[in-house]
C-alpha positions in Angstrom: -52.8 63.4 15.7 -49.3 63.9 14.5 -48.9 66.0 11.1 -44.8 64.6 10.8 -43.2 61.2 10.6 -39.9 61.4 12.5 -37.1 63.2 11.4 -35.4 60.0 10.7 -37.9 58.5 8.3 -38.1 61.5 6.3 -34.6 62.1 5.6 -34.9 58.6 4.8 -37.9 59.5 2.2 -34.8 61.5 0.2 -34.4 57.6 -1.3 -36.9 56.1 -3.4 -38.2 52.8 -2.5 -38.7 52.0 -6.4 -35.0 52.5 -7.1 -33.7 51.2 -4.3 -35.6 47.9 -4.7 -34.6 47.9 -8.4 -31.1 48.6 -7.1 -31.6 45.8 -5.3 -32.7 43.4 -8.1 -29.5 44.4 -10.2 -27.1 43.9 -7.6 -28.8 40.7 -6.7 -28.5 41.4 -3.2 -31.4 39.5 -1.7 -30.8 36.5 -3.1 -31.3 33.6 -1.0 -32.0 36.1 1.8 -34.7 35.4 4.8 -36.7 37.6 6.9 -33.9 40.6 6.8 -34.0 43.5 4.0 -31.7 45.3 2.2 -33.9 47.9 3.4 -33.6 47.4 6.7 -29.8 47.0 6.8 -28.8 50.3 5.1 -31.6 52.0 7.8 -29.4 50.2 10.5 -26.2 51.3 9.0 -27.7 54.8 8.4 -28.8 54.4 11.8 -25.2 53.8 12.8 -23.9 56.5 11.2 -26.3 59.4 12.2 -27.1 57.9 16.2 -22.9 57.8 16.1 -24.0 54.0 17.6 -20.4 52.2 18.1 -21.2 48.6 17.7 -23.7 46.5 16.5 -25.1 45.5 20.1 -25.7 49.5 20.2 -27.6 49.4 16.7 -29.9 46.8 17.3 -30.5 48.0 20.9 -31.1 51.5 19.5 -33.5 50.2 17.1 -35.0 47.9 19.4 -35.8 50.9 22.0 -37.7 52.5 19.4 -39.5 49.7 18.2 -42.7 51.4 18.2 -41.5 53.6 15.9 -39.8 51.5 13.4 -43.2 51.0 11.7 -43.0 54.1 9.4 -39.8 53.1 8.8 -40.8 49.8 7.0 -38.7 47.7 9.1 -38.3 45.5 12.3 -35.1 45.8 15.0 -32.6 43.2 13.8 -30.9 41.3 15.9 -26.7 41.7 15.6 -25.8 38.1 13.8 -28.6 38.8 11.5 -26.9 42.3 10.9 -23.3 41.4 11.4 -24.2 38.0 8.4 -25.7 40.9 6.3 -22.8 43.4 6.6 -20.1 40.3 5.8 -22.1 38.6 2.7 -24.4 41.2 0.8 -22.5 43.5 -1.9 -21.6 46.9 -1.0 -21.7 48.0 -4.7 -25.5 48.5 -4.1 -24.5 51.3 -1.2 -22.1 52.6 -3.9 -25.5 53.0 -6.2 -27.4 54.4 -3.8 -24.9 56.8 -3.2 -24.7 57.7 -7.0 -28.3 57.8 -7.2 -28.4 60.5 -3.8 -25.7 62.1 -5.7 -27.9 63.1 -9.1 -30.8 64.0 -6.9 -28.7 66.7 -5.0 -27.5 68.0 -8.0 -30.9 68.8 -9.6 -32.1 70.1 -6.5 -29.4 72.5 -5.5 -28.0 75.2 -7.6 -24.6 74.9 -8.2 -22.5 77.7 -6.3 -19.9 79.0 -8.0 -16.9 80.8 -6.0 -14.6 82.1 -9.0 -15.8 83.8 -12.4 -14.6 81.5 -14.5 -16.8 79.1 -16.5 -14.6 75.9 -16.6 -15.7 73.3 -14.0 -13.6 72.8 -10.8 -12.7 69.5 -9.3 -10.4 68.4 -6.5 -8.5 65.1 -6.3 -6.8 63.9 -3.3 -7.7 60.8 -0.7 -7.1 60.0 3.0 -5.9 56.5 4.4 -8.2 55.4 7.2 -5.9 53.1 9.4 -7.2 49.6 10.7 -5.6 47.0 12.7 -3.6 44.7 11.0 -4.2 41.8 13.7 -7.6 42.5 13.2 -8.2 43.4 9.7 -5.6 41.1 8.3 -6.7 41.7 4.9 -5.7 45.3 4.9 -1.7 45.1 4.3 -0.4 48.8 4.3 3.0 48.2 5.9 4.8 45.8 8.4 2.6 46.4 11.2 0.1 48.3 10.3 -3.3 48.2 7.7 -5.0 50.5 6.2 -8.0 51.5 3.2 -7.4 54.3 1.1 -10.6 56.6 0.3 -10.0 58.6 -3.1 -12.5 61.3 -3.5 -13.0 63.5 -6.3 -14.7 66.7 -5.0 -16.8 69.4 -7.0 -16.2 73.1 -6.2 -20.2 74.3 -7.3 -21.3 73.4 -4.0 -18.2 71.0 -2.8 -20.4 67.6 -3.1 -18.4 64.7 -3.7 -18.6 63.8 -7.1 -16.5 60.3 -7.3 -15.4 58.2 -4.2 -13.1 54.9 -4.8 -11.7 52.6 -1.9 -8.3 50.5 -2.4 -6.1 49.0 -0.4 -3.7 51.3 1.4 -0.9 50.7 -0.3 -2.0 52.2 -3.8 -0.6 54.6 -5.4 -2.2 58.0 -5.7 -1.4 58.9 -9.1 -2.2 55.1 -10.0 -6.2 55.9 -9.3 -5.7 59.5 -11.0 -4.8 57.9 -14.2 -7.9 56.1 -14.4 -10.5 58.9 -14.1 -11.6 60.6 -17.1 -12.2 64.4 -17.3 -14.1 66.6 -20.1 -12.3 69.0 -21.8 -12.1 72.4 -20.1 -12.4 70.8 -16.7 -9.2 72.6 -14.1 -8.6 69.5 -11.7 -6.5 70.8 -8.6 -4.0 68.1 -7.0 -0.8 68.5 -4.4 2.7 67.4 -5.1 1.4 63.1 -4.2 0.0 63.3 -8.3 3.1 64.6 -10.1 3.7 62.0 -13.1 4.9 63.4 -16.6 2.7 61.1 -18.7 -0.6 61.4 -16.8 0.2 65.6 -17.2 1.0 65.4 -21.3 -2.1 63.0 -21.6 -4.4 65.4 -19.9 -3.0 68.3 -22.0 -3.5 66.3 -25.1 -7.2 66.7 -23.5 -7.0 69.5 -23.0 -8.0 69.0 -19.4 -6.1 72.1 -17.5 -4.0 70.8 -14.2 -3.3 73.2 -11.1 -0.8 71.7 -8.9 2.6 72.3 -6.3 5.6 71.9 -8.1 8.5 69.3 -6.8 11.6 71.3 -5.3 14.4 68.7 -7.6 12.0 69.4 -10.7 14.3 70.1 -13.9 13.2 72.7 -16.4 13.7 75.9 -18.8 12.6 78.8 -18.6 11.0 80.0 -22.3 9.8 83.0 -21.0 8.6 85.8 -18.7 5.1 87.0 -18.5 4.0 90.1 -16.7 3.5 89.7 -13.1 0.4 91.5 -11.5 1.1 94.3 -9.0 0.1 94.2 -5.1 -1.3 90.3 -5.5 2.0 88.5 -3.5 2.6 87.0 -7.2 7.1 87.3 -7.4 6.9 84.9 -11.1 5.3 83.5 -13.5 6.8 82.3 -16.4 6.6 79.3 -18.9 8.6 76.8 -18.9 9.3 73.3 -20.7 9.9 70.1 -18.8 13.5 68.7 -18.9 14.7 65.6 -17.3 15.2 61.8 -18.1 12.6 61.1 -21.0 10.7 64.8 -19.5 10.1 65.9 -22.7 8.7 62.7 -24.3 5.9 62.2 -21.8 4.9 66.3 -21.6 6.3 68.0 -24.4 4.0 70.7 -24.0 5.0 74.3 -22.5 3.5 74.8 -19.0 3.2 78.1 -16.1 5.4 78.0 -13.1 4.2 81.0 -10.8 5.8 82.2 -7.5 3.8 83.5 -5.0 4.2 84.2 -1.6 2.1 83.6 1.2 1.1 86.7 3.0 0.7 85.4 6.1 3.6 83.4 6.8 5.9 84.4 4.2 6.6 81.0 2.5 7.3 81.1 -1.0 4.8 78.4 -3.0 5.8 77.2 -6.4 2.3 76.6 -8.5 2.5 74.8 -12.1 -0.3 74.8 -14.5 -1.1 74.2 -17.9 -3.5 76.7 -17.6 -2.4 80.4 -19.6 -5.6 82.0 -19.4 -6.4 82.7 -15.8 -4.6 85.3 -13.8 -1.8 84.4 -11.6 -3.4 85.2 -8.6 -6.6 83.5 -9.4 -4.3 80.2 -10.2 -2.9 80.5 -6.5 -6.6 81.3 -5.4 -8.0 78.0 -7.5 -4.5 75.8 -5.4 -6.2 77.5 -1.8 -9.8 76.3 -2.4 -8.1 73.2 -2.9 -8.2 72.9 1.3 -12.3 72.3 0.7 -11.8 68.6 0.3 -9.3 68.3 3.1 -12.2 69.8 5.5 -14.4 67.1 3.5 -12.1 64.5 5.2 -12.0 66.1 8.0 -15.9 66.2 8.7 -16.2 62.8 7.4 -13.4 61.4 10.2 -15.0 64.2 12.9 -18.4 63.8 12.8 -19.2 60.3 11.3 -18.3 56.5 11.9 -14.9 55.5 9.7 -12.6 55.7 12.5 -14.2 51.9 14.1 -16.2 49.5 12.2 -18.9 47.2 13.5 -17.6 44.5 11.0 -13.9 43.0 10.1 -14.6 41.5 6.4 -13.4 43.8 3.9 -17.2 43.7 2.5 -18.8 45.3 5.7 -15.8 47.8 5.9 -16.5 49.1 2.3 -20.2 49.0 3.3 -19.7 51.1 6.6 -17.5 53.8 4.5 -20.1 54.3 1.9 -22.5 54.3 4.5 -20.8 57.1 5.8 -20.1 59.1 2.7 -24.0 58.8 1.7 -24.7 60.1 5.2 -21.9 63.1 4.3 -24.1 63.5 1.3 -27.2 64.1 3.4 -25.8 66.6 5.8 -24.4 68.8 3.1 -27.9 68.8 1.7 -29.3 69.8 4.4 -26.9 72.4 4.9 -27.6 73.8 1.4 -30.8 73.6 1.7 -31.3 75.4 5.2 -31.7 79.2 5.3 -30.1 78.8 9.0 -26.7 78.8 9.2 -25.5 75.2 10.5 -21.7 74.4 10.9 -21.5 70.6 10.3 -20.8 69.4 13.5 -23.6 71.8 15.1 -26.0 70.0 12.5 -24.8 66.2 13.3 -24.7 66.8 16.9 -28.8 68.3 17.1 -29.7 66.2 14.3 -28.3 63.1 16.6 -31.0 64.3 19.2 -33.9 64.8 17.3 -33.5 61.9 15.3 -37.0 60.5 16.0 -38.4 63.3 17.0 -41.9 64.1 15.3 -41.5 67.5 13.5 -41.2 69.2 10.0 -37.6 68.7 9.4 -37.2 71.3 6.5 -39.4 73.9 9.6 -36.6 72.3 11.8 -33.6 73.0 9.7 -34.6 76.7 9.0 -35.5 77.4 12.8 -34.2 75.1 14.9 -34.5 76.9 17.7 -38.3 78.3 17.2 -40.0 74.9 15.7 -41.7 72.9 18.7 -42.4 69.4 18.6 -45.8 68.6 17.0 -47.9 67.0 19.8 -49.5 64.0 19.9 -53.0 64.5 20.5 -54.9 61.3 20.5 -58.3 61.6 18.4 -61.7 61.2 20.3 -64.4 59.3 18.9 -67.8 59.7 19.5 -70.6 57.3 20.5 -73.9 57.6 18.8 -76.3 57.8 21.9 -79.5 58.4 20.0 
């Protein structure tokens, strides 16, 4: 008989039934509900995400064509209004939970890997607009004639896992989201030239929650002071300023570090500010490069999953399809971690995509994929008592 549930229901087991149904309680999400899950519509929309199914008739059909083995999976094929009602009228907050919840898991199970030397903790802020059809999604008003949802993701460095995700409408305001998050002391939180704001830079010196950032090209200042510039490490200045400007000095009257350093490879000369007088100047303009880690995040998550097209059109299936997506991000770069074999992302969605129900240790699996056969099924004999 087979040793292995399919590959599918065990990265499924990464979820405990317990919480998730408590989850479910809290959010209320069942109520009045018949027949359909909450269970079995966020296995559908994982479904969606991992099979890379494009609409719901491809879903349900996926599911249906492996109805015998949805068993161990706790659930029954739905059909697409059944799906498509639950996607439109149940809360995505609980996907938001469960994606919290995944989140604390990974973290106790994964030892965080740090790339610098320093002990402060690392974050990147930045978001991506995902564009939708305003004709369509007529909810989503980004400009004229177009829509959009904004996806702002905060992005730890030991082990680059997604730490916060928000969605808004398109049309807010980078910096507007940024001034709502919260950081502990110590914290260095790297952002690009989209977060520059005078007030939301003083507060997080008051803080003292260290920035690393691009500095604006028509940014007025004065120049306090020289400090010595390493030799051979591309670093021209670096030298501390104060703020100048219309009302500058009353929302950061603290002394920042402007460094100059050019770029070896194509020559350009990149203007860095910080509040930040402890690390090296090269190891500032190192912290701004590993900054590119959550654009490859966004990159992976447009690539390789579904948030591109959406199987729904209400704002509340949308929402439920993108943190759909960035729990199934969370899984991959699990997996990943975990594996000894080294998977590129898209190598790993791509097999994983095959072998989806296949009947096989998935940890054997993810360490050899190559090596690990299928376990087969061998039917079990009984016998007959003929005495």
């Amino acid at each position: 008989m087979n040793r292995f549930c399919s590959i599918f229901s065990q990265l499924l087991q990464l979820f405990s039934r317990i919480e998730f149904q408590q989850a479910v309680r809290e959010a209320k999400a069942e109520r009045h509900a018949r027949g359909f899950t909450c269970w079995g519509q966020f296995v559908a929309m994982l479904f969606c995400q991992l099979g890379r199914a494009h609409s719901l008739r491809e879903i349900t059909g996926g599911l249906r064509s492996c109805e015998g083995k949805l068993k161990h999976l706790g659930i029954t094929a739905p059909s697409r209004s059944t799906l498509a009602y639950a996607n439109g009228h149940r809360p995505w907050q609980l996907y938001q939970h469960l994606f919290m919840q995944l989140l604390d898991q990974c973290r106790s199970q994964l030892p965080g890997k740090k790339k610098f030397r320093f002990k402060n903790k690392l974050v990147s802020l930045d978001s991506t607009t995902i564009d939708l059809c305003l004709s369509i999604f007529n909810w989503a008003h980004f400009r004229r004639t177009k829509g959009a949802i904004k996806l702002h993701l905060l992005l730890d460095h030991d082990g680059y896992l997604p730490e916060f995700a928000v969605l808004s409408e398109g049309k807010v305001a980078d910096v507007k989201i940024a001034r709502e998050l919260h950081f502990s002391p110590g914290t260095i939180v790297v952002d690009d030239r989209g977060y520059t704001d005078y007030a939301l830079w003083g507060r997080w010196c008051c803080q003292r929650v260290y920035f690393v950032t691009r500095m604006k090209d028509n940014a007025l200042y004065e120049v306090l002071g020289d400090r010595t510039v390493p030799q051979y490490r591309h670093v021209l200045k670096d030298e501390q300023i104060e703020l100048r400007g219309p009302k500058a000095i009353e929302k950061c009257p603290y002394p920042l570090r402007r460094i100059e350093v050019e770029d070896p490879e194509t020559g350009e000369i990149l203007v860095f500010l910080t509040n930040n007088f402890d690390l090296g100047a090269s190891t500032i303009a190192a912290i701004y490069k590993d900054r590119w880690e959550i654009e490859i995040f966004f990159k992976h998550l447009k690539q390789n999953l579904k948030i591109k097209t959406f199987v729904g059109t209400s704002p509340n299936a949308v929402k439920i399809q993108i943190w759909t997506a960035l729990i199934a991000m969370l899984i991959l770069r699990f997996l990943q971690l975990r594996s000894k074999f080294n998977w590129s992302l898209s190598n790993l969605v791509a097999l994983l995509r095959m072998n989806l129900f296949t009947h096989r240790d998935l940890w054997a699996w993810l360490d050899k994929p190559f090596d690990v056969l299928p376990t087969l099924y061998e039917p079990e004999q009984l016998k007959l008592n003929l005495g």
